[in-house]
Rosetta silent file (secondary structure, phi, psi, omega in degrees, C-alpha in Angstrom):
SEQUENCE: XXXXXXXXXXXXXXXXXXXXXXXXXXXXXXXXXXXXXXXXXXXXXXXXXXXXXXXXXXXXXXXXXXXXXXXXXXXXXXXXXXXXXXXXXXXXXXXXXXXXXXXXXXXXXXXXXXXXXXXXXXXXXXXXXXXXXXXXXXXXXXXXXXXXXXXXXXXXXXXXXXXXXXXXXXXXXXXXXXXXXXXXXXXXXXXXXXXXXXXXXXXXXXXXXXXXXXXXXXXXXXXXXXXXXXXXXXXXXXXXXXXXXXXXXX
SCORE:     score description
SCORE:     0.000 S_00000001
   1 L     0.000  131.293 -179.017   -9.590  -29.740   -4.925 S_00000001
   2 L   -76.101  155.407 -176.913   -8.168  -26.238   -5.154 S_00000001
   3 E  -113.358  131.360  175.752   -4.706  -25.441   -3.871 S_00000001
   4 E  -103.466  119.915 -174.178   -3.926  -22.306   -1.835 S_00000001
   5 E  -117.530  142.790 -179.828   -0.439  -20.836   -2.478 S_00000001
   6 E  -119.697  118.779  175.983    1.230  -17.899   -0.718 S_00000001
   7 E  -101.292  155.656  179.133    3.675  -15.891   -2.770 S_00000001
   8 L  -133.282   73.593  179.704    6.145  -13.252   -1.501 S_00000001
   9 L   -60.427  142.223 -178.249    7.035  -11.109   -4.548 S_00000001
  10 H   -71.585  -29.169 -178.575   10.035   -8.873   -4.143 S_00000001
  11 H   -77.287   -1.126  171.182    8.278   -5.783   -5.639 S_00000001
  12 H  -111.934   18.692  174.775    5.883   -6.086   -2.681 S_00000001
  13 L    66.410   24.565  179.390    8.679   -6.152   -0.150 S_00000001
  14 L    83.622    6.169 -176.717    8.082   -9.863    0.536 S_00000001
  15 L   -64.163  152.330 -178.435    4.500   -9.181    1.638 S_00000001
  16 L   -82.412  136.880  179.463    2.300  -12.309    1.302 S_00000001
  17 E  -125.520  123.437  179.288   -0.024  -12.744   -1.669 S_00000001
  18 E   -83.063  126.301  177.818   -2.766  -15.344   -1.680 S_00000001
  19 E  -125.633  131.356  174.884   -3.239  -17.359   -4.904 S_00000001
  20 E  -112.375  130.794 -179.254   -5.842  -20.095   -5.282 S_00000001
  21 E  -137.424  146.544  171.240   -5.467  -22.546   -8.200 S_00000001
  22 E  -145.308  133.015 -178.431   -7.290  -25.616   -9.380 S_00000001
  23 L  -104.627  147.337  174.238   -6.731  -27.856  -12.420 S_00000001
  24 L   -73.570  162.261 -175.764   -9.302  -30.000  -14.150 S_00000001
  25 L   -68.835  154.243  179.944   -8.801  -33.678  -14.061 S_00000001
  26 L   105.093  176.063 -176.409   -6.524  -35.352  -16.625 S_00000001
  27 L  -105.612  177.753  179.623   -3.129  -34.722  -18.066 S_00000001
  28 L   102.318  161.525 -175.001   -1.820  -32.217  -20.622 S_00000001
  29 L   -93.359  121.594 -167.830   -0.897  -28.604  -20.896 S_00000001
  30 E  -126.522  157.748  174.680   -3.992  -26.431  -20.619 S_00000001
  31 E   -61.471  160.692  177.292   -4.977  -22.722  -20.872 S_00000001
  32 E  -134.549  148.196  178.596   -5.556  -20.900  -17.567 S_00000001
  33 E  -128.033  117.917  177.950   -7.957  -18.205  -16.547 S_00000001
  34 E   -88.322  124.703 -174.111   -7.087  -15.766  -13.703 S_00000001
  35 E  -111.897  125.896 -174.026  -10.243  -14.484  -11.985 S_00000001
  36 E  -111.212  125.211 -173.730  -10.195  -11.172  -10.118 S_00000001
  37 L   -78.011  160.093  173.758  -12.756  -10.452   -7.382 S_00000001
  38 L   -90.440 -165.555  175.020  -14.475   -7.060   -6.830 S_00000001
  39 L   -69.606  148.444  178.805  -14.798   -5.094   -3.625 S_00000001
  40 L  -139.333  140.794  173.480  -16.172   -6.926   -0.585 S_00000001
  41 L   -72.694  166.287  178.825  -17.422   -5.883    2.818 S_00000001
  42 L   -55.890  133.986   25.159  -15.922   -7.462    5.856 S_00000001
  43 L   -97.316   12.009  175.740  -14.759  -10.158    6.306 S_00000001
  44 L    47.712   82.678 -171.579  -13.552   -9.656    2.728 S_00000001
  45 L   -82.288   -8.632  177.070  -12.761  -13.233    1.651 S_00000001
  46 L    65.742 -133.509 -171.860  -10.911  -12.179   -1.543 S_00000001
  47 L   -62.062  -26.243 -176.626  -10.151  -14.899   -4.081 S_00000001
  48 H   -57.297  -30.180 -176.726  -12.129  -17.485   -2.051 S_00000001
  49 H   -60.135  -31.069  178.944  -15.364  -15.878   -3.328 S_00000001
  50 H   -63.787  -36.975  176.469  -14.552  -17.152   -6.838 S_00000001
  51 H   -69.971  -46.517 -179.423  -14.568  -20.644   -5.515 S_00000001
  52 H   -61.174  -40.305 -171.845  -17.727  -20.189   -3.388 S_00000001
  53 L   -79.005   -8.303  175.851  -19.677  -18.570   -6.248 S_00000001
  54 L    91.771    2.935 -179.139  -19.000  -21.523   -8.550 S_00000001
  55 H   -66.076  -37.613  179.080  -16.859  -19.529  -11.055 S_00000001
  56 H   -61.780  -43.878 -178.784  -13.929  -21.893  -10.554 S_00000001
  57 H   -61.770  -38.379  175.283  -16.309  -24.803  -11.400 S_00000001
  58 H   -64.886  -42.643  176.137  -17.361  -23.082  -14.613 S_00000001
  59 H   -62.765  -40.619  179.007  -13.833  -22.581  -15.707 S_00000001
  60 H   -67.574  -32.778 -179.460  -12.814  -26.075  -14.836 S_00000001
  61 H   -70.788  -18.740  177.983  -15.841  -27.489  -16.860 S_00000001
  62 L   -84.301   -6.462 -177.278  -14.282  -25.767  -19.888 S_00000001
  63 L    88.586   19.471 -174.597  -11.105  -27.669  -19.427 S_00000001
  64 L  -107.519  151.734  166.274   -9.161  -24.723  -18.188 S_00000001
  65 E   -69.226  128.281  177.572   -6.971  -24.181  -15.128 S_00000001
  66 E  -100.725  137.674  179.653   -8.833  -21.834  -12.765 S_00000001
  67 E  -147.091  156.373 -179.395   -6.939  -19.301  -10.586 S_00000001
  68 E  -156.846  144.450  178.294   -7.637  -16.234   -8.461 S_00000001
  69 E  -115.517  141.589  166.749   -5.550  -13.743   -6.447 S_00000001
  70 L   -84.781  125.631  177.131   -6.603  -11.820   -3.347 S_00000001
  71 L   -74.857  160.232  178.438   -5.786   -8.162   -3.644 S_00000001
  72 L   -54.206  132.503 -179.478   -4.190   -6.426   -0.667 S_00000001
  73 L    93.374   -1.308  176.772   -6.703   -6.008    2.167 S_00000001
  74 L  -125.036  148.913  177.390   -8.667   -9.062    0.962 S_00000001
  75 L    54.006 -138.110 -177.637   -8.497  -12.684    1.839 S_00000001
  76 L  -106.072   23.353  172.154   -5.079  -13.694    3.256 S_00000001
  77 L   -86.345  136.799 -179.299   -3.051  -11.182    1.191 S_00000001
  78 L   -72.438  157.334  174.385   -1.062   -8.766    3.286 S_00000001
  79 L   104.111  172.835 -179.474   -1.458   -5.025    3.204 S_00000001
  80 L   -98.772  153.095  173.766   -4.197   -2.396    3.157 S_00000001
  81 L   -50.971  137.769 -179.623   -6.791   -1.669    0.495 S_00000001
  82 L  -132.281   24.905  175.599   -5.332    0.556   -2.167 S_00000001
  83 L    44.975   59.459  168.998   -8.369    0.976   -4.538 S_00000001
  84 L    65.366   25.957 -176.803   -6.821   -1.073   -7.394 S_00000001
  85 L   -85.666 -163.487 -173.528   -3.501    0.771   -7.137 S_00000001
  86 H   -51.392  -39.354 -176.459    0.112   -0.314   -7.670 S_00000001
  87 H   -76.429  -35.015  173.555    0.170   -2.874   -4.906 S_00000001
  88 H   -63.256  -47.684  178.327   -3.074   -4.571   -6.097 S_00000001
  89 H   -59.244  -39.048 -177.467   -1.641   -4.595   -9.636 S_00000001
  90 H   -75.334  -26.804  176.210    1.627   -6.070   -8.478 S_00000001
  91 H   -65.501  -43.032  178.107   -0.250   -8.848   -6.504 S_00000001
  92 H   -65.198  -43.272  178.771   -2.082   -9.807   -9.647 S_00000001
  93 H   -64.582  -34.154  175.280    1.093   -9.783  -11.742 S_00000001
  94 H   -65.271  -43.612  177.344    2.777  -11.975   -9.143 S_00000001
  95 H   -61.801  -38.284  178.918   -0.079  -14.485   -9.449 S_00000001
  96 H   -66.042  -43.236  178.911    0.237  -14.498  -13.230 S_00000001
  97 H   -62.860  -34.680  175.509    3.960  -15.058  -13.047 S_00000001
  98 H   -72.831  -36.784  178.360    3.515  -17.983  -10.817 S_00000001
  99 H   -62.934  -34.684 -173.919    0.742  -19.408  -12.882 S_00000001
 100 H   -75.073  -18.253  178.977    2.932  -19.394  -16.050 S_00000001
 101 H   -90.138   -7.350 -169.996    5.547  -21.601  -14.189 S_00000001
 102 L   -77.418  133.298  173.853    3.121  -24.187  -13.021 S_00000001
 103 L   -54.769  137.742  178.668    3.118  -27.709  -14.567 S_00000001
 104 L    86.960   -0.265  173.707    0.151  -28.303  -16.771 S_00000001
 105 E  -107.711  127.286  178.942   -0.304  -24.665  -17.634 S_00000001
 106 E   -86.805  102.690 -170.150    0.140  -23.393  -21.143 S_00000001
 107 E   -64.315  -16.714  179.394    1.834  -20.076  -20.415 S_00000001
 108 E   -88.483   -2.913  178.884    0.975  -18.701  -23.875 S_00000001
 109 E  -129.895   77.201  177.908   -2.819  -19.138  -23.268 S_00000001
 110 E  -121.358  126.249  175.480   -3.736  -17.195  -20.205 S_00000001
 111 E  -109.144  146.162  176.370   -6.794  -15.067  -19.765 S_00000001
 112 E  -119.166  128.621 -175.337   -7.514  -12.435  -17.116 S_00000001
 113 E  -124.677  125.882  178.460  -11.056  -11.815  -16.028 S_00000001
 114 E  -130.941  148.516  177.594  -12.130   -9.050  -13.505 S_00000001
 115 E  -116.338  127.909  177.117  -15.299   -7.898  -11.954 S_00000001
 116 L    54.640 -121.885  173.963  -15.920   -4.339  -10.646 S_00000001
 117 H   -50.304  -39.794 -178.788  -12.742   -3.418   -8.772 S_00000001
 118 H   -61.058  -36.893  179.678  -11.309   -6.579  -10.243 S_00000001
 119 H   -72.685  -38.334  176.205  -11.977   -5.190  -13.789 S_00000001
 120 H   -56.964  -50.281  177.685  -10.243   -1.864  -12.874 S_00000001
 121 H   -72.647  -31.063  178.784   -7.071   -3.614  -11.783 S_00000001
 122 H   -65.666  -42.474  175.672   -7.199   -6.153  -14.525 S_00000001
 123 H   -55.633  -44.235 -177.001   -7.415   -3.391  -17.186 S_00000001
 124 H   -73.396  -36.663  176.286   -4.297   -1.770  -15.635 S_00000001
 125 H   -60.587  -45.085  179.638   -2.470   -5.122  -15.378 S_00000001
 126 H   -56.037  -29.139  177.673   -3.114   -5.723  -19.041 S_00000001
 127 H   -63.660  -22.225 -178.001   -1.079   -2.561  -19.873 S_00000001
 128 H  -111.981    3.118  179.248    2.013   -4.326  -18.514 S_00000001
 129 L  -128.361   76.936 -176.609    1.197   -7.898  -19.665 S_00000001
 130 L   -71.192  -10.806 -179.736    1.041   -7.946  -23.434 S_00000001
 131 L   -89.125    2.058  170.170    1.338  -11.700  -23.607 S_00000001
 132 L   -55.254  139.415  179.694   -2.125  -12.167  -22.142 S_00000001
 133 L   -87.476  -28.496 -176.217   -4.288  -14.022  -24.629 S_00000001
 134 E  -147.974  149.205  177.753   -7.689  -12.639  -23.467 S_00000001
 135 E  -136.500  126.307 -179.795   -9.016   -9.939  -21.226 S_00000001
 136 E  -120.487  121.739  179.365  -12.512   -9.780  -19.733 S_00000001
 137 E  -121.205  119.025 -178.852  -13.693   -6.596  -17.872 S_00000001
 138 E  -121.446  122.331  171.370  -17.066   -6.639  -16.291 S_00000001
 139 L    57.280   43.631  173.860  -18.735   -3.565  -14.637 S_00000001
 140 L   -99.440  168.732  172.771  -15.445   -1.686  -14.096 S_00000001
 141 L  -118.861  132.994 -169.741  -14.627    2.035  -14.186 S_00000001
 142 L  -116.727   10.086  175.680  -11.736    2.964  -16.373 S_00000001
 143 L  -143.416   98.787 -176.053  -11.406    6.687  -15.596 S_00000001
 144 L  -104.615   12.591  173.219  -10.919    7.482  -11.937 S_00000001
 145 L   -82.557  -45.959 -179.406   -9.614   11.017  -12.654 S_00000001
 146 L   -75.274  108.386 -179.048  -13.005   12.414  -13.706 S_00000001
 147 H   -56.726  -26.064 -175.221  -15.029   12.633  -10.510 S_00000001
 148 H   -64.752  -20.943 -176.260  -18.236   12.483  -12.499 S_00000001
 149 H   -79.005  -16.699  174.619  -17.602    8.780  -13.138 S_00000001
 150 E   -83.694  103.497 -172.239  -18.057    8.024   -9.391 S_00000001
 151 L   -81.792  -15.431  176.723  -21.825    7.521   -9.233 S_00000001
 152 L  -120.290  130.739 -179.331  -21.932    6.933   -5.543 S_00000001
 153 H   -59.383  -30.998 -176.164  -20.325    9.437   -3.119 S_00000001
 154 H   -70.719  -26.096  175.335  -19.150    6.655   -0.852 S_00000001
 155 H   -66.940  -47.428  176.648  -17.085    5.138   -3.693 S_00000001
 156 H   -59.855  -42.975  178.047  -15.291    8.389   -4.246 S_00000001
 157 H   -56.163  -47.226  179.944  -14.708    8.691   -0.474 S_00000001
 158 H   -59.062  -50.562  175.636  -13.185    5.218   -0.510 S_00000001
 159 H   -44.512  -53.254 -178.983  -10.958    6.148   -3.569 S_00000001
 160 H   -65.868  -45.953 -178.408   -9.649    9.157   -1.652 S_00000001
 161 H   -63.364  -42.598 -175.171   -9.110    7.306    1.643 S_00000001
 162 H   -84.486  -23.954 -173.940   -7.296    4.404    0.010 S_00000001
 163 H  -118.382  -17.421 -176.724   -5.306    6.136   -2.640 S_00000001
 164 L   100.582  -17.358  174.156   -4.942    9.709   -1.519 S_00000001
 165 L    72.663    6.853 -177.435   -7.324   11.022   -4.305 S_00000001
 166 L   -73.018  166.868  171.367   -4.640   12.859   -6.286 S_00000001
 167 H   -63.441  -36.019  176.487   -4.757   13.088  -10.107 S_00000001
 168 H   -62.345  -38.711  179.966   -1.639   10.908  -10.153 S_00000001
 169 H   -67.521  -35.740  177.448   -3.371    8.307   -8.112 S_00000001
 170 H   -67.875  -39.045  179.983   -6.226    8.381  -10.524 S_00000001
 171 H   -67.319  -35.103 -178.574   -4.061    8.068  -13.566 S_00000001
 172 L   -79.074    1.908  174.995   -2.118    5.083  -12.241 S_00000001
 173 L  -120.519    2.749 -168.736   -5.459    3.273  -11.804 S_00000001
 174 L  -119.523  107.358 -175.242   -7.219    4.290  -15.006 S_00000001
 175 H   -60.823  -24.478 -179.293   -6.843    2.282  -18.183 S_00000001
 176 H   -65.368  -16.664  179.861   -8.174    5.095  -20.338 S_00000001
 177 H   -94.623    0.917 -171.700   -4.916    6.902  -19.805 S_00000001
 178 L  -137.854   20.464 -171.905   -2.854    3.927  -20.916 S_00000001
 179 H   -49.172  -45.157 -172.946   -4.930    2.444  -23.785 S_00000001
 180 H   -61.458  -16.937 -178.389   -2.035    2.292  -26.182 S_00000001
 181 H   -93.282   -2.883  178.914   -0.182   -0.297  -23.983 S_00000001
 182 L   -92.501  121.047 -175.765   -3.082   -2.808  -24.050 S_00000001
 183 L  -113.948    4.828 -169.698   -2.448   -5.403  -26.759 S_00000001
 184 L   -97.128  131.426  171.221   -4.841   -8.096  -25.574 S_00000001
 185 L   -52.720  133.632 -170.188   -8.219   -8.844  -27.250 S_00000001
 186 E  -125.638  144.734  176.882  -10.819   -7.663  -24.903 S_00000001
 187 E  -120.920  118.611 -178.415  -14.395   -8.339  -23.920 S_00000001
 188 E  -113.450  121.940 -179.068  -16.059   -5.329  -22.031 S_00000001
 189 E  -116.219  132.961 -178.392  -19.346   -6.062  -20.194 S_00000001
 190 E  -156.028  153.608  171.294  -21.463   -3.309  -18.588 S_00000001
 191 E   -94.143  139.393 -172.490  -25.015   -2.567  -17.551 S_00000001
 192 L   -75.885  -10.908  179.095  -26.594    0.485  -19.120 S_00000001
 193 L  -122.267   33.271  175.476  -28.118    1.574  -15.809 S_00000001
 194 L   -56.245  124.971 -176.390  -24.997    0.789  -13.690 S_00000001
 195 L  -102.229    8.900  176.281  -25.386    2.963  -10.509 S_00000001
 196 L  -121.605  -47.034  179.226  -21.735    2.511   -9.425 S_00000001
 197 E  -114.794  117.899 -177.540  -19.426    2.479  -12.377 S_00000001
 198 L   -56.926  128.713  177.546  -20.292    4.798  -15.297 S_00000001
 199 H   -65.760  -23.886  176.224  -21.111    2.992  -18.427 S_00000001
 200 H   -51.271  -41.679 -176.526  -19.467    5.879  -20.302 S_00000001
 201 H   -73.957  -27.787  176.703  -16.013    4.751  -19.357 S_00000001
 202 H   -67.180  -42.105 -176.277  -16.683    1.220  -20.720 S_00000001
 203 H   -69.610  -41.415 -179.155  -17.857    2.694  -24.029 S_00000001
 204 H   -60.912  -43.398 -176.301  -14.858    5.096  -24.077 S_00000001
 205 H   -63.998  -44.976 -177.488  -12.391    2.246  -23.350 S_00000001
 206 H   -59.448  -49.418  179.998  -13.915    0.111  -26.095 S_00000001
 207 H   -59.986  -43.674  179.508  -13.722    2.925  -28.625 S_00000001
 208 H   -61.080  -44.076 -178.525  -10.187    3.775  -27.708 S_00000001
 209 H   -58.554  -48.735 -178.825   -8.983    0.143  -27.905 S_00000001
 210 H   -58.043  -42.358  176.837  -10.571   -0.054  -31.304 S_00000001
 211 H   -61.025  -35.322  175.933   -8.909    3.094  -32.522 S_00000001
 212 H   -75.831   -7.134 -176.500   -5.580    1.658  -31.355 S_00000001
 213 L    84.623   13.796  177.426   -6.149   -1.457  -33.342 S_00000001
 214 L   -93.193  127.742 -177.498   -6.722   -3.769  -30.352 S_00000001
 215 L   -60.774  128.378 -177.956   -9.623   -6.145  -30.837 S_00000001
 216 E  -144.552  136.428  177.717  -12.417   -5.231  -28.530 S_00000001
 217 E  -123.073  126.515  175.353  -16.035   -6.385  -28.058 S_00000001
 218 E  -107.144  126.438  175.286  -18.468   -4.311  -26.046 S_00000001
 219 E  -123.508  117.572  175.810  -21.680   -5.843  -24.680 S_00000001
 220 E  -104.651  120.214 -176.437  -24.096   -3.407  -22.953 S_00000001
 221 E   -90.342  123.607 -176.398  -26.862   -5.171  -21.027 S_00000001
 222 L   -72.445  152.333  178.694  -30.156   -3.164  -21.167 S_00000001
 223 L    48.206   44.225 -174.526  -32.076   -2.200  -18.018 S_00000001
 224 L  -130.673  135.539  178.507  -29.247   -3.583  -15.961 S_00000001
 225 L   -87.774 -148.437 -176.637  -27.380   -2.120  -12.899 S_00000001
 226 L   -67.042  -28.222 -177.414  -23.926   -2.931  -11.529 S_00000001
 227 L   -97.090  102.566 -176.968  -24.858   -6.681  -11.160 S_00000001
 228 L   -70.077  152.768 -178.639  -25.101   -8.180  -14.607 S_00000001
 229 L   -65.883  122.432 -168.033  -27.452  -11.067  -15.326 S_00000001
 230 H   -62.194  -36.858 -179.758  -25.400  -14.139  -14.515 S_00000001
 231 H   -75.858  -39.444  179.838  -26.413  -16.442  -17.237 S_00000001
 232 H   -66.685  -42.695  176.924  -26.186  -13.920  -20.073 S_00000001
 233 H   -63.397  -45.240  179.519  -22.823  -12.665  -18.741 S_00000001
 234 H   -58.883  -43.196  176.849  -21.570  -16.156  -18.328 S_00000001
 235 H   -58.798  -39.898  177.904  -22.520  -17.062  -21.854 S_00000001
 236 H   -67.253  -45.766  179.464  -20.663  -14.115  -23.250 S_00000001
 237 H   -65.496  -45.184  178.426  -17.502  -14.869  -21.269 S_00000001
 238 H   -54.128  -47.682 -177.569  -17.596  -18.608  -22.097 S_00000001
 239 H   -67.131  -39.170  178.651  -17.833  -17.924  -25.815 S_00000001
 240 H   -62.249  -46.899 -178.507  -15.123  -15.269  -25.672 S_00000001
 241 H   -65.661  -41.078  175.620  -12.705  -17.561  -23.780 S_00000001
 242 H   -57.724  -46.713  177.732  -13.337  -20.428  -26.101 S_00000001
 243 H   -64.120  -32.843 -176.452  -12.662  -18.308  -29.103 S_00000001
 244 H   -82.862  -41.551 -166.644   -9.494  -16.801  -27.448 S_00000001
 245 H   -98.861  -27.498 -178.612   -7.993  -19.734  -25.672 S_00000001
 246 L    80.987 -174.326 -178.336   -9.188  -22.559  -28.039 S_00000001
 247 L   -73.441  141.801 -175.452   -9.824  -26.168  -27.125 S_00000001
 248 L   -64.780  -10.394 -178.703   -7.931  -27.421  -24.039 S_00000001
 249 L   -96.895   -5.871  179.356   -6.338  -30.283  -26.062 S_00000001
 250 L   -68.298    0.000    0.000   -4.595  -28.029  -28.629 S_00000001
């Protein structure tokens, strides 16, 4: 059964951050996987969607601790939507910090996996969390400064409304401007016909990471939009996590 924890990190002024965690049965110190949700329409369940969608169950089946944080404006985390901005990034880092202190978690073997907005914020969190063992980014956008990467007008409108829409706001949300700070082996997944997040930014991020000497694997799914084929995506992620985190008994 999963546990719901409420954190009050000081860098968020004591605002409440929702963290959901579940451990597989048995004893021992295990790797952990933090799962980051994408954007959701009302009622915006946040981290809870990872449990409902069965992603927790998949992580647990691999013998890993499953965890998820709700970004501000989602689930039971305080605050307003900030389009993957500093407050969202701080909420994820607070969840990671707590996860590292939990009994039964191997703090040296933690992976961060994000989808859509969750991938955007995860990529930025990785710039400040060099100890992460693995990073999975699925269907994210990694350059929010270039307006051409917003493939739907409504997404750009949301970015402006939530962040202010300035160049500075774009830079503090765009991993392509901070690639040299990412030290974590990365798996980048994207559909070649994504109609929301430009595949170009995924290709650019992969190439820049490789140039900086950071291990990166890029998988482009053919004839695929923003929603990647579940089984193929899941197989890529499972293989990458096993290679990166190892056996849960190590």
């Amino acid at each position: 059964m999963h546990e719901r924890i409420f954190l009050t990190p000081t860098d968020l002024g004591g605002s409440k951050v929702e963290l959901i965690v579940e451990s597989p049965p048995g004893d021992g110190c295990r790797p952990a996987v933090m799962l980051m949700h994408g954007h959701q329409d009302e009622p915006r369940p946040g981290a809870e969607v990872m449990v409902r969608a069965g992603i927790f169950r998949s992580v647990l089946a691999m013998g890993y601790v499953a965890a998820a944080v709700s970004m501000p404006g989602y689930g039971d985390t305080d605050g307003q939507l900030d389009f993957c901005g500093p407050r969202s990034q701080a909420a994820v880092r607070a969840g990671l910090a707590h996860l590292r202190t939990m009994p039964g978690v191997d703090s040296s073997r933690i992976a961060l996996c994000g989808w859509s907005r969750g991938a955007v914020v995860s990529a930025m969190v990785a710039t400040a969390e060099p100890s992460l063992r693995a990073l999975v980014l699925s269907a994210g956008s990694y350059d929010l400064v270039d307006e051409s990467t917003f493939l739907i007008k409504g997404i750009h409108t949301a970015f402006v409304e939530e962040s202010g829409g300035t160049e500075e706001a774009g830079i503090e949300r765009s991993a392509l401007y901070h690639v040299e700070k990412i030290k974590t082996p990365s798996l980048i997944l994207h559909g070649d016909m994504d109609d929301r997040a430009s595949v170009k930014t995924a290709v650019d991020l992969h190439e820049r990471l490789s140039q900086c000497g950071c291990p990166s694997k890029l998988v482009i799914f053919p004839n695929t939009d923003h929603y990647l084929p579940r089984w193929q995506e899941g197989a890529e992620i499972a293989s990458f996590l096993m290679d990166s985190l190892g056996d849960n008994n190590i």
